[in-house]
NULUMTOR-186492 format. One record per residue (C-alpha): residue number from 1; residue in one letter; x, y, z. Coordinates in steps of 0.1 Angstrom, whole numbers, plus 5000, padded with zeros to 4 digits. Each point is the difference from the previous one (the first is absolute). Last residue first. Layout:
// residues N
@k = NUM, r = a, px = X, py = Y, pz = Z
...
This chain:
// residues 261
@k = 261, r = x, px = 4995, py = 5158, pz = 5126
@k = 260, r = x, px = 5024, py = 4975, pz = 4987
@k = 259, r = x, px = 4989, py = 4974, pz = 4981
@k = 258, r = x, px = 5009, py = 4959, pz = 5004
@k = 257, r = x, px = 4988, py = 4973, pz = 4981
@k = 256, r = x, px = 4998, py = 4961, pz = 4999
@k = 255, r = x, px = 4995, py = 4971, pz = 4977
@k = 254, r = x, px = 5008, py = 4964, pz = 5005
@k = 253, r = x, px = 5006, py = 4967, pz = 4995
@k = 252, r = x, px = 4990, py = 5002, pz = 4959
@k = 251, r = x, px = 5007, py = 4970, pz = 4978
@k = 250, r = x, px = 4991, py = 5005, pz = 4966
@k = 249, r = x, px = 4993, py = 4967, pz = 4979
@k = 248, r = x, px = 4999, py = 4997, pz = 4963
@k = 247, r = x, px = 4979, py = 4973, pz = 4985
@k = 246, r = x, px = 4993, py = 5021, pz = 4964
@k = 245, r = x, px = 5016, py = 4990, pz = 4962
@k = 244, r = x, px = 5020, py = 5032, pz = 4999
@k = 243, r = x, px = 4984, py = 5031, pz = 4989
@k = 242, r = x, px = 5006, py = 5018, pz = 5030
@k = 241, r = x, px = 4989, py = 4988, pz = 5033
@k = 240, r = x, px = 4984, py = 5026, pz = 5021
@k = 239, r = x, px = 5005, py = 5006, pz = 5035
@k = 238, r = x, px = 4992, py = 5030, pz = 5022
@k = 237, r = x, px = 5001, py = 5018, pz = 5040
@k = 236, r = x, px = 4986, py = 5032, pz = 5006
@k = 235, r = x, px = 4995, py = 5030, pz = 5029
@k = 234, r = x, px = 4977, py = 5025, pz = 4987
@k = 233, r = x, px = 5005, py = 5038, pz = 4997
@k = 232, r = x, px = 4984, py = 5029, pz = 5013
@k = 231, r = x, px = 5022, py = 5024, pz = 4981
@k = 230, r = x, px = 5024, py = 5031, pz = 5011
@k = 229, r = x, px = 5030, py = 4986, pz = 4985
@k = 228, r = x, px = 4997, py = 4985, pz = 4972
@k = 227, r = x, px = 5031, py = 4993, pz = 4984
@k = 226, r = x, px = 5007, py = 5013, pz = 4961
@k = 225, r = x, px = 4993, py = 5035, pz = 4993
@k = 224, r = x, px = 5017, py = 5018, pz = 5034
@k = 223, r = x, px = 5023, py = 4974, pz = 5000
@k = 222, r = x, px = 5016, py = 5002, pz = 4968
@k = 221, r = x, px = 5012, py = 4966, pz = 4987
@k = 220, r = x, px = 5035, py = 4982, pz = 5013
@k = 219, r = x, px = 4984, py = 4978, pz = 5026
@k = 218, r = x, px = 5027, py = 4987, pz = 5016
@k = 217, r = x, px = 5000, py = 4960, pz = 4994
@k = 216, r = x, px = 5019, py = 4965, pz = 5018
@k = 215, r = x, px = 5009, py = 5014, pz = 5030
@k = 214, r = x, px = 5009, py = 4972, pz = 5022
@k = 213, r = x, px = 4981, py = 4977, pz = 5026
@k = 212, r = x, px = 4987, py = 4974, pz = 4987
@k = 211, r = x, px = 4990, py = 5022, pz = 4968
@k = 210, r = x, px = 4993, py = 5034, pz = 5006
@k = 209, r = x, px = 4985, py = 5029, pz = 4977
@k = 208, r = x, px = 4997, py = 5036, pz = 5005
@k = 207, r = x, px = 4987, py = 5033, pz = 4998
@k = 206, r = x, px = 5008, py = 5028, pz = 5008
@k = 205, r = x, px = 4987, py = 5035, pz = 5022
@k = 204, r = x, px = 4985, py = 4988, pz = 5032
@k = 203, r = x, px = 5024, py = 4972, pz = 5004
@k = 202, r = x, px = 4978, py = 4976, pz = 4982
@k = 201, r = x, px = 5010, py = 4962, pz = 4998
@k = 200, r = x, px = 4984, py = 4969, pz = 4982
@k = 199, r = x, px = 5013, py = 4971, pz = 5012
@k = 198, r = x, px = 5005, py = 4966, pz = 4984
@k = 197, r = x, px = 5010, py = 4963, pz = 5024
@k = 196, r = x, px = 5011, py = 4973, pz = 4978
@k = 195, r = x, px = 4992, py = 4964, pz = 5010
@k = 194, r = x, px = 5014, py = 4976, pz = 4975
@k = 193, r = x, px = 4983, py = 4977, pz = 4976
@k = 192, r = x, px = 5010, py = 5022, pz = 4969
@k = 191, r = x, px = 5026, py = 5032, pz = 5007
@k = 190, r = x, px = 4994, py = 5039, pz = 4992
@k = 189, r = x, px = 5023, py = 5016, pz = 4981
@k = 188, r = x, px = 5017, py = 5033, pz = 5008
@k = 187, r = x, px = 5004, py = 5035, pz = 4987
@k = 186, r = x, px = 4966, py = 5015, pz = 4996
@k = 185, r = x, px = 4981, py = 5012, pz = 4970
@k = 184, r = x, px = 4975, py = 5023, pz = 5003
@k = 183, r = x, px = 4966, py = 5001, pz = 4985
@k = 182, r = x, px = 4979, py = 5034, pz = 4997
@k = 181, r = x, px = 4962, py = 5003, pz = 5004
@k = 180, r = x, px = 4977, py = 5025, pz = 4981
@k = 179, r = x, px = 4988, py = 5035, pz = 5012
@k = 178, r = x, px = 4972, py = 4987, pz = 5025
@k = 177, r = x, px = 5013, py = 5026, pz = 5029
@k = 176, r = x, px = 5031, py = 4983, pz = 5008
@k = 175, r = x, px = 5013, py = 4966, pz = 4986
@k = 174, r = x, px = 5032, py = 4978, pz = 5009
@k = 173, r = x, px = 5010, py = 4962, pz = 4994
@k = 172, r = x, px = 5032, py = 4980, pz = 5006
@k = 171, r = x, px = 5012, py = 4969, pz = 4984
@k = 170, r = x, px = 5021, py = 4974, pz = 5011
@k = 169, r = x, px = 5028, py = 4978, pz = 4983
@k = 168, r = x, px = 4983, py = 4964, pz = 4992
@k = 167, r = x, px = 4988, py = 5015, pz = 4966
@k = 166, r = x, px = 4975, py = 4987, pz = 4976
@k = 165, r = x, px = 4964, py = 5008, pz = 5019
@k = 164, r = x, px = 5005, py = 5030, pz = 5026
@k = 163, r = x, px = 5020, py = 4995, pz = 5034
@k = 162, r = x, px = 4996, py = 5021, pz = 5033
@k = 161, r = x, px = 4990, py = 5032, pz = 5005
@k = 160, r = x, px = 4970, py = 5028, pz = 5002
@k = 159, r = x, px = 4992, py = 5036, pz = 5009
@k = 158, r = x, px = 4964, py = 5010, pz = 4988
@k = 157, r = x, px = 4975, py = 5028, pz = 4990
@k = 156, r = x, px = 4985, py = 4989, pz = 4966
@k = 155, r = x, px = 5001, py = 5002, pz = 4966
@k = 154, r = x, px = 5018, py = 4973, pz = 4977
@k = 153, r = x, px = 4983, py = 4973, pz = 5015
@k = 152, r = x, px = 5029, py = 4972, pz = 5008
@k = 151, r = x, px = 5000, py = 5004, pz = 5040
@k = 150, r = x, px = 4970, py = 4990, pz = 5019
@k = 149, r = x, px = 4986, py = 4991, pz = 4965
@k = 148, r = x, px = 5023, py = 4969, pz = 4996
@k = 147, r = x, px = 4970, py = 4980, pz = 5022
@k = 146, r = x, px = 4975, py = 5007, pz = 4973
@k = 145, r = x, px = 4969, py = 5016, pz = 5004
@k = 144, r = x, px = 5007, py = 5034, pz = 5018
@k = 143, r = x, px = 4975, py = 5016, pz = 5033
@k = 142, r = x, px = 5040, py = 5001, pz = 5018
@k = 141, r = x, px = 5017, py = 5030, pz = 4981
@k = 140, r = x, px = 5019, py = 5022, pz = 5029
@k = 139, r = x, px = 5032, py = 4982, pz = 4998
@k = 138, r = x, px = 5025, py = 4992, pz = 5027
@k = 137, r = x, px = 5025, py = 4966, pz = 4996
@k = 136, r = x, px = 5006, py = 4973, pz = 4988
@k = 135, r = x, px = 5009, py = 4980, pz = 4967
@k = 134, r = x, px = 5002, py = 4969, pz = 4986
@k = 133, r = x, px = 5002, py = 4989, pz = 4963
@k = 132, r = x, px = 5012, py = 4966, pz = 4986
@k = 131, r = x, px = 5018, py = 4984, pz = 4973
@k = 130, r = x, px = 5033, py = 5006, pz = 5011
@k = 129, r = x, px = 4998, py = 4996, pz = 5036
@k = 128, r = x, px = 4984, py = 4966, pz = 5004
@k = 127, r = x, px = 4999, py = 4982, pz = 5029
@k = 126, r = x, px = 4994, py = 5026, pz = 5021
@k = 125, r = x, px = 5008, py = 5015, pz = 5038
@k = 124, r = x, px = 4986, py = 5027, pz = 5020
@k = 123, r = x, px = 5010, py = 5025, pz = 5029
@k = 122, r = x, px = 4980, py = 5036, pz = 5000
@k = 121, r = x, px = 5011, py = 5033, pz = 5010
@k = 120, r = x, px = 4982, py = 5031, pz = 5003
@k = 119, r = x, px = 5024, py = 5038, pz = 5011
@k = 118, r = x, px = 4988, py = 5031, pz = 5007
@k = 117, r = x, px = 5018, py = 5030, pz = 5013
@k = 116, r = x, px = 4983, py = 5038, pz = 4996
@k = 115, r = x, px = 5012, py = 5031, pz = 4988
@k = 114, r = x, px = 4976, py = 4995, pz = 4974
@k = 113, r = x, px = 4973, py = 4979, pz = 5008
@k = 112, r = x, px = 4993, py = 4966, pz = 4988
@k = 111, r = x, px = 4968, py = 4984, pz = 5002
@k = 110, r = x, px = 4983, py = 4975, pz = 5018
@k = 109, r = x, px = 4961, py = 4995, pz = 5009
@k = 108, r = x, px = 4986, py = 4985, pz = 4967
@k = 107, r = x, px = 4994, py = 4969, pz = 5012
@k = 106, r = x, px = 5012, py = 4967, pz = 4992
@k = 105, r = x, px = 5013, py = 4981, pz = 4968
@k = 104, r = x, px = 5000, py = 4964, pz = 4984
@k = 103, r = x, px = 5012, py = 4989, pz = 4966
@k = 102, r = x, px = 4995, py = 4968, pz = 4981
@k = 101, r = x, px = 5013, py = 4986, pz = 4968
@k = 100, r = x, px = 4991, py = 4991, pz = 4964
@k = 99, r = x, px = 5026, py = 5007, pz = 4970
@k = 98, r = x, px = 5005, py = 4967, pz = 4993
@k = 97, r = x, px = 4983, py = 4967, pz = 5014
@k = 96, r = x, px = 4993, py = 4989, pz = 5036
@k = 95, r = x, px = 5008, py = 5025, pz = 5027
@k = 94, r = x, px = 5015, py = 5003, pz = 5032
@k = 93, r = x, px = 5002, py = 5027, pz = 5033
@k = 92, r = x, px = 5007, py = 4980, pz = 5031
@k = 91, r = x, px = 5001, py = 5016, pz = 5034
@k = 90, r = x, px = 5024, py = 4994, pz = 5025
@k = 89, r = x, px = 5000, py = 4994, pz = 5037
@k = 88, r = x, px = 5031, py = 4988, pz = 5024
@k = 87, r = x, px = 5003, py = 4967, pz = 4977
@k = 86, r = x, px = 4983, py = 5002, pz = 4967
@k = 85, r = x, px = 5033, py = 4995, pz = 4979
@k = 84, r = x, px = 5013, py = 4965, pz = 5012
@k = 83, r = x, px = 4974, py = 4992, pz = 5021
@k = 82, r = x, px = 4976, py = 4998, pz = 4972
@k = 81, r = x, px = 4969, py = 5018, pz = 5016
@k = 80, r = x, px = 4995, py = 5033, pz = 4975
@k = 79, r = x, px = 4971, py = 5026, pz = 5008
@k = 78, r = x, px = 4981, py = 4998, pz = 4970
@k = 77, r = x, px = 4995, py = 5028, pz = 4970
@k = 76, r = x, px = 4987, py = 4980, pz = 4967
@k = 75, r = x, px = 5006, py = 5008, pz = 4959
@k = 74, r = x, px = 4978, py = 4979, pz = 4980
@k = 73, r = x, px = 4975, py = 5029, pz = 4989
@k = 72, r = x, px = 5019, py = 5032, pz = 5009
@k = 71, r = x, px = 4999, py = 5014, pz = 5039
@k = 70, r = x, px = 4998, py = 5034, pz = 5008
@k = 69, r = x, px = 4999, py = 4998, pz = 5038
@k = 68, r = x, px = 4983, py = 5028, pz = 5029
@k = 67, r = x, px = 5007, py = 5021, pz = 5028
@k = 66, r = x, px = 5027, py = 4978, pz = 5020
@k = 65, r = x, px = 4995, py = 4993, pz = 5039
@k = 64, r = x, px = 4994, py = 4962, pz = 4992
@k = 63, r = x, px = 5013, py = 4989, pz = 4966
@k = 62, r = x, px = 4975, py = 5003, pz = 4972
@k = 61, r = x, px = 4981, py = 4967, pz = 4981
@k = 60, r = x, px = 4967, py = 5018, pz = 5013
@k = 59, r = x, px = 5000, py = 5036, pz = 5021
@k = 58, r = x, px = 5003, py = 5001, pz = 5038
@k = 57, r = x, px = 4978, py = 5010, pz = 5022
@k = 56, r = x, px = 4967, py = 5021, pz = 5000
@k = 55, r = x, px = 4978, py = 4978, pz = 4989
@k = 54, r = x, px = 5028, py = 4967, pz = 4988
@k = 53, r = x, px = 5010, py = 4998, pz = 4964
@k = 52, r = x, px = 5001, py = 4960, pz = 4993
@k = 51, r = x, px = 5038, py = 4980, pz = 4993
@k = 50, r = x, px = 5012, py = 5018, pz = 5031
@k = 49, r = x, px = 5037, py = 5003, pz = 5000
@k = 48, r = x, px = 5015, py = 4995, pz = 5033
@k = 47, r = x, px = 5032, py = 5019, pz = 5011
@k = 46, r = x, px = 5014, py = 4992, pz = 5039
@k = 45, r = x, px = 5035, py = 4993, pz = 4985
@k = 44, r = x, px = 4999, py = 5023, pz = 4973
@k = 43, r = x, px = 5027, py = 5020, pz = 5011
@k = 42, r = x, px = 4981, py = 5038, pz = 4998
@k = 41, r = x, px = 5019, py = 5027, pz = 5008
@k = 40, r = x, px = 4988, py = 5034, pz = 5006
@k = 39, r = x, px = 5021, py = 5031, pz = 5018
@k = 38, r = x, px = 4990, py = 5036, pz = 5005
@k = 37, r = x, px = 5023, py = 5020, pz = 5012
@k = 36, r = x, px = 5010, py = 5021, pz = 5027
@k = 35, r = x, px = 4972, py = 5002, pz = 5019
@k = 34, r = x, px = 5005, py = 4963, pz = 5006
@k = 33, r = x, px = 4992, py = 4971, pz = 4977
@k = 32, r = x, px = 5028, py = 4973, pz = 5007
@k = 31, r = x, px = 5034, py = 4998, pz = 4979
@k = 30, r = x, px = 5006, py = 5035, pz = 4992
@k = 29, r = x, px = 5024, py = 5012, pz = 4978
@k = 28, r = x, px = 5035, py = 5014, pz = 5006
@k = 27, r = x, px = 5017, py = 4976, pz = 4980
@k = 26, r = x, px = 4975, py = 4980, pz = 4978
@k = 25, r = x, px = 5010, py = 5015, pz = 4966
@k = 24, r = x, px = 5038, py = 4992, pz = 5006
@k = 23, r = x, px = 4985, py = 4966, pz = 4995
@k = 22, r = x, px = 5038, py = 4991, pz = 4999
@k = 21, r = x, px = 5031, py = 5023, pz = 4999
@k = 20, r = x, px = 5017, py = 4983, pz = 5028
@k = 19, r = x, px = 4999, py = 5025, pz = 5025
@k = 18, r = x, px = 4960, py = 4995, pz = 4999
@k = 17, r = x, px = 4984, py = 5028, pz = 5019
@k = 16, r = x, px = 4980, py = 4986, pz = 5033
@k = 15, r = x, px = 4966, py = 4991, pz = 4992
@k = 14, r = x, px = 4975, py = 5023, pz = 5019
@k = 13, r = x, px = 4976, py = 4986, pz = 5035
@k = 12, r = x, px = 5019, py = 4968, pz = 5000
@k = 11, r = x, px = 5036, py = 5013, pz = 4998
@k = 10, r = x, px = 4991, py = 5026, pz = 5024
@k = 9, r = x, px = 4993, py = 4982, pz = 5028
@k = 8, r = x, px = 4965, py = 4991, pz = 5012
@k = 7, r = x, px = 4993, py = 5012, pz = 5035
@k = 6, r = x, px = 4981, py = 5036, pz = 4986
@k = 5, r = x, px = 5016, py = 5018, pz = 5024
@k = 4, r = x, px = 5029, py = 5018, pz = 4981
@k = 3, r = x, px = 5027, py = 4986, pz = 5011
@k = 2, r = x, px = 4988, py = 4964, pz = 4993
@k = 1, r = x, px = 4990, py = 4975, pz = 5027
């Protein structure tokens, strides 16, 4: 039993501090819900994805314990079965000609306070990485038409990253208060048909971006004009193929969060 009581040692109840460098984002952070923080993930191994809407239950074509899909005509979101990807739970995101994807979020019950540690990862792999946007994240825009909504529209409340259509390296997103988006560039590539783990990462002042692992971005706009803190916010995850000749696959095995109180 730990020190303190609680008979779960301390690695368990708060990620021990990286000395390596890595997910430096994750050290000190809680790994269950306590009164600490407040931790989500969701591995997709137990997801269904009702094809009907269900009275009071889940929504059609979304996965289970998510708020809703934007879906475009000949894109699909499945829970994946080939044992060489769709082992251990993973949903599929794909699509069947250009510029048509899919995009699901979850309630607006996050938001980042200043002062405040937050961090939402996600693990995903693609076949394409050059002709293909994906992006995830917090945005506060979820009654929107088209899957790239959660994150292109100009005007909205939203922290987001990952790749956008003609670059492999990744891309990182910021709006406060409706004033108009800004797009960062980070400082490493994502790879094709390998599994690469992203993390966005407040401190309670900046901003940044992970990939497996390593800072990839530091949000270099103003703060007080560009993250929106403050904001019930949504949690998102998004595909879109760009205009390439469509059959893209996104892989995602899972997304999780954790917010200090």
């Amino acid at each position: 039993m730990a020190a303190n009581g609680v008979g779960l040692t301390e690695s368990i109840v708060g990620a021990p501090v990286s000395n390596q460098g890595s997910y430096r984002y994750r050290g000190g952070m809680g790994m269950i819900p306590s009164a600490e923080f407040a931790v989500f993930m969701d591995d997709f191994m137990l997801s269904f994805i009702p094809t009907t809407a269900i009275t009071n239950g889940p929504v059609a074509n979304t996965p289970w314990g998510w708020q809703g899909a934007i879906i475009d005509t000949g894109a699909t979101i499945s829970i994946n079965t080939t044992a060489a990807i769709g082992a251990n739970g993973v949903l599929t995101l794909a699509d069947a000609t250009a510029s048509e994807g899919a995009s699901f979020y979850g309630q607006k019950t996050l938001q980042l306070t200043a002062g405040k540690k937050f961090f939402m990862e996600t693990r995903f792999r693609t076949d394409d990485v050059t002709d293909n946007a994906i992006q995830f994240g917090l945005t506060d825009l979820t009654a929107v038409t088209n899957p790239e909504d959660l994150w292109t529209t100009t005007a909205a409340n939203l922290v987001a990253f990952g790749i956008l259509d003609g670059s492999a390296t990744v891309r990182m997103l910021a709006d406060k208060s409706n004033s108009g988006s800004t797009v960062e560039t980070g400082t490493v590539a994502i790879t094709a048909n390998t599994w690469n783990t992203l993390a966005i990462y407040y401190d309670g002042a900046n901003l940044f971006g992970f990939v497996n692992g390593k800072e990839a971005e530091k949000w270099g706009q103003a703060a007080a004009t560009t993250i929106p803190t403050g904001v019930a916010l949504a949690p998102f995850f998004g595909h879109i193929n760009g205009d390439g000749a469509g059959g893209a696959l996104v892989a995602v095995d899972y997304i999780r969060w954790c917010s200090q109180r």
